[in-house]
N, C-alpha and C positions, 0 to 999 in steps of 0.2 A: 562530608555528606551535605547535600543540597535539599532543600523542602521540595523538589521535581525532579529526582532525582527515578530516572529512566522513564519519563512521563515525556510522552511524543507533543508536539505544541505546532500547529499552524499559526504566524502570524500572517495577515494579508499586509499590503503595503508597507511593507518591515525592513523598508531600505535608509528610508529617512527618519530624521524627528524622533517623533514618540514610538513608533514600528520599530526606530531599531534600538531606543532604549527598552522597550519590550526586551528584541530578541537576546540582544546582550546580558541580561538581567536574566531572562529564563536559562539558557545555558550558562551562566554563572552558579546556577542553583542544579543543576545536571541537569538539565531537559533536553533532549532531542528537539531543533528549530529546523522549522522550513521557515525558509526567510522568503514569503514571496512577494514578487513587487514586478510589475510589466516597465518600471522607470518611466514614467510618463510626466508630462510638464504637469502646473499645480489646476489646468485647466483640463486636463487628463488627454493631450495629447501626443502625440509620438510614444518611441519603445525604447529601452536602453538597459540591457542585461546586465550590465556593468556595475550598478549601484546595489542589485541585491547580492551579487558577486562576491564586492568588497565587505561588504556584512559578514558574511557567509567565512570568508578569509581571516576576518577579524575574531570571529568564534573560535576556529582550528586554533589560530594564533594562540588564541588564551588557554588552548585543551579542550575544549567543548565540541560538541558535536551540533554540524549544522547542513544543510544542504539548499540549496537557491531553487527558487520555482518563477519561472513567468508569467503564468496563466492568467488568464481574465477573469477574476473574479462575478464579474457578469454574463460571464456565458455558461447555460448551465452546462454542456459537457467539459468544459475548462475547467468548471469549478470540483466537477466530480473526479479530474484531471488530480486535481490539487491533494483531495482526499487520499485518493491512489498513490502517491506519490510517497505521502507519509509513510503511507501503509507497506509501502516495497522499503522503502528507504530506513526504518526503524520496526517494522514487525508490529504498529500498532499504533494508536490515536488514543488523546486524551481529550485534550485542549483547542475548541478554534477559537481564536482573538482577530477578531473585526474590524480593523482600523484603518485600511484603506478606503479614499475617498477625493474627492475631487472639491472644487469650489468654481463656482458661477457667480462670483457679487456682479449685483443690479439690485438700482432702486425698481420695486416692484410696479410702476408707470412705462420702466425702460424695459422689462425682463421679456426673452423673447419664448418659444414653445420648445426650441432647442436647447437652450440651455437649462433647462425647466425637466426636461426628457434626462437628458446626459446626468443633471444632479441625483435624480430620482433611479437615476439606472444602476450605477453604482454603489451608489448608500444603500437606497432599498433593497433592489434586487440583490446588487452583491452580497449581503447580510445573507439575505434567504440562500441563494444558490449555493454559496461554501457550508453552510450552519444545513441547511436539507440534506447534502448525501453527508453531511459527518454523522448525522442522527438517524439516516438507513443507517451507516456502518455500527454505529451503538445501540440500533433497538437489535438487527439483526444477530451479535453477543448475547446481546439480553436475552433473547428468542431461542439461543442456544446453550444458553443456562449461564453462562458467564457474569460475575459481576461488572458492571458498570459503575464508575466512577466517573463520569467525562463533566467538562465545563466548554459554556457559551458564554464570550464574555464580549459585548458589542460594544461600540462608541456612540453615544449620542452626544448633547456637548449644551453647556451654556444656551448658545443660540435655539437649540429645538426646546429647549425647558421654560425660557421667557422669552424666545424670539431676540432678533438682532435687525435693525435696519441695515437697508439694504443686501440682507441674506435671505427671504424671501421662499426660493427652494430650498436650499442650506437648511434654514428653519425646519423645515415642512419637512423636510426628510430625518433629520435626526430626532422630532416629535417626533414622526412615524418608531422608529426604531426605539426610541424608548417605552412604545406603545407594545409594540413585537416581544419585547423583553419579557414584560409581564404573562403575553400570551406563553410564549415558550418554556417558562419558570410553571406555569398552570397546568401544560399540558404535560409536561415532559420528565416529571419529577418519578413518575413512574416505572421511569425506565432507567435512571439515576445518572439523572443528566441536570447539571441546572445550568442556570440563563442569569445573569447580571448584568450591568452597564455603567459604563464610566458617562462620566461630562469632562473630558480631564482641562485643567490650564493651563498652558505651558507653550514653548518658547518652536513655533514651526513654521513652516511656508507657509501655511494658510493664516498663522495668527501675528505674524510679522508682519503682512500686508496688510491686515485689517485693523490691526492693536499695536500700532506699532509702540505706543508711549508703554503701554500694561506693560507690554514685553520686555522691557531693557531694563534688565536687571543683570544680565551679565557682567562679570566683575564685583559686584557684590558681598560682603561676606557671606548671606548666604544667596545663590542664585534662584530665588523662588520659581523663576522659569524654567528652568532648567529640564529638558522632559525626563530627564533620571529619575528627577525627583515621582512621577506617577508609575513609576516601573512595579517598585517593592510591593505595590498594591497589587498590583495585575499577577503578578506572580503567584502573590500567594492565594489570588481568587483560583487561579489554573491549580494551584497545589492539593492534595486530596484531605488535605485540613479545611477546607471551607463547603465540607460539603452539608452544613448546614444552613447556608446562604444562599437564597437563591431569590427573582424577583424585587433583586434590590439596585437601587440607579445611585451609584457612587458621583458624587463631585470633588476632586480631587487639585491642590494646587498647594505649588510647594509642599510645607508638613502637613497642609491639613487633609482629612480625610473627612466628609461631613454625608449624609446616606440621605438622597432627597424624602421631603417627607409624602410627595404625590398629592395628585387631585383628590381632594376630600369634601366630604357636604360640611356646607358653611351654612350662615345665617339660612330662615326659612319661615316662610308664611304660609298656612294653611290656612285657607275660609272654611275648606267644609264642602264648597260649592263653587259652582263656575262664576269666575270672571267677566265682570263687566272692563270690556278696553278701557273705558274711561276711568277705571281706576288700577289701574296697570299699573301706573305712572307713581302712587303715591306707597304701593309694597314697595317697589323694585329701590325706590328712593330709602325706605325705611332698611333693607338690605343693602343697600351701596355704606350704608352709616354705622352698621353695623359689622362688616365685613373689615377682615385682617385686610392693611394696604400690601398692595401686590407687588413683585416683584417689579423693575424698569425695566422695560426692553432695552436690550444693547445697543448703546448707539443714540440713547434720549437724555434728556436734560435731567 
């Protein structure tokens, strides 16, 4: 018996990397996986059925059950595509896991409106488009008396939590989504649905090109990159033991598992009354001195 044991699971881009140590790890645990992935390059071009395929073949392989989807995650009849999918394919929907995503590095001097567009397409939009009609298909249960147990479990990542040079949109997009988190965790708990997010770190095309020194751990005794290593979490977020969890932004690498702690009010000067500009300068200073040092951006001294 598996902790997902007949719980239906969307992974989006669950061909490669950390997608298919997801999906490998959710049908290890009995879940029903749609493994879906359009195969695209790490810039999000081209199609290649092939790679979710072999996922998909690797599941059956082991005993599990799995089924391959290509759909665009950014398009929203695609993405309602994807829901359906599940739904014909296993009788029902638990779990969508957000993890497809593209990369655009440019120092932000060079970055152009298109690449800017494409990053923003995907991360953002694709987040919303699969996680919207999965949450019609769960209020509409709700609405007809059925319990609901479902989970939203997104990626944001290192880079959108303190920024990364030269990641720019990258950044900006996966703030964004860890921002969406907390809305969806706010809104959605009503319906008994909740909303989390990973930062995970580990060992993929997009983090080989940019980290390539972090990354090589391979060989190891233990491989801290390894993306297996952030699976066991993901899992058991989708499992219906976590459903006291919700609105929380997981950072995850190797063994560790740490829950970020979020923007919170720090130092603070009240006069009472309005501000003279000309002494703007001498609080803001008294608060810089006072304040917890901040995290570095990825990619600084």
């Amino acid at each position: 018996m598996g902790i997902c044991d007949n719980r239906t699971v969307i992974i989006t881009g669950a061909a490669r990397g950390l997608g298919r140590a997801y999906a490998l790890a959710f049908a290890a645990e009995g879940a029903n996986v749609i493994v879906n992935d359009v195969g695209g390059s790490l810039g999000g071009e081209g199609r290649d059925t092939s790679a979710a395929d072999a996922v998909v073949a690797e599941i059956k392989t082991a005993g599990g059950q799995a089924v391959a989807n290509y759909e665009d995650v950014a398009d929203w009849d695609a993405a309602k595509r994807i829901v359906e999918s599940a739904i014909a394919a296993f009788g029902d929907l638990h779990v969508v896991v957000n993890n497809a995503g593209i990369v655009r590095d440019r120092m932000f001097v060079s970055a152009t409106p298109d690449e800017w567009d494409a990053t923003m397409h995907v991360h953002l939009r694709g987040h919303f488009c699969v996680s919207r009609h999965a949450v019609d298909y769960w209020r509409a249960q709700q609405k007809a008396g059925k319990s609901v147990n479902a989970r939203i479990i997104n990626t944001t990542s290192g880079a959108g939590l303190q920024g990364s040079i030269a990641q720019a949109a990258y950044s900006t997009a996966k703030g964004g989504i860890a921002a969406l988190t907390l809305v969806q965790a706010a809104e959605l708990g009503r319906y008994g649905i909740t909303a989390n997010a990973l930062a995970p770190a580990a060992r993929t095309r997009m983090t080989e090109q940019a980290f390539a020194n972090k990354m090589a751990t391979e060989g190891e005794v233990f491989d801290v990159m390894d993306p297996a290593n952030i699976a066991p979490t993901v899992v058991w977020l989708g499992s219906d033991r976590s459903a006291h969890v919700t609105g929380c932004v997981f950072e995850l690498e190797g063994g560790k598992i740490m829950i970020e702690d979020g923007w919170r009010e720090g130092p603070t000067v009240n006069k009472g009354a309005r501000w003279k500009p000309a002494d703007i300068g001498t609080a803001v200073n008294a608060l810089l001195s006072a304040r917890a040092a901040p995290r570095k951006v990825w990619g600084t001294a």
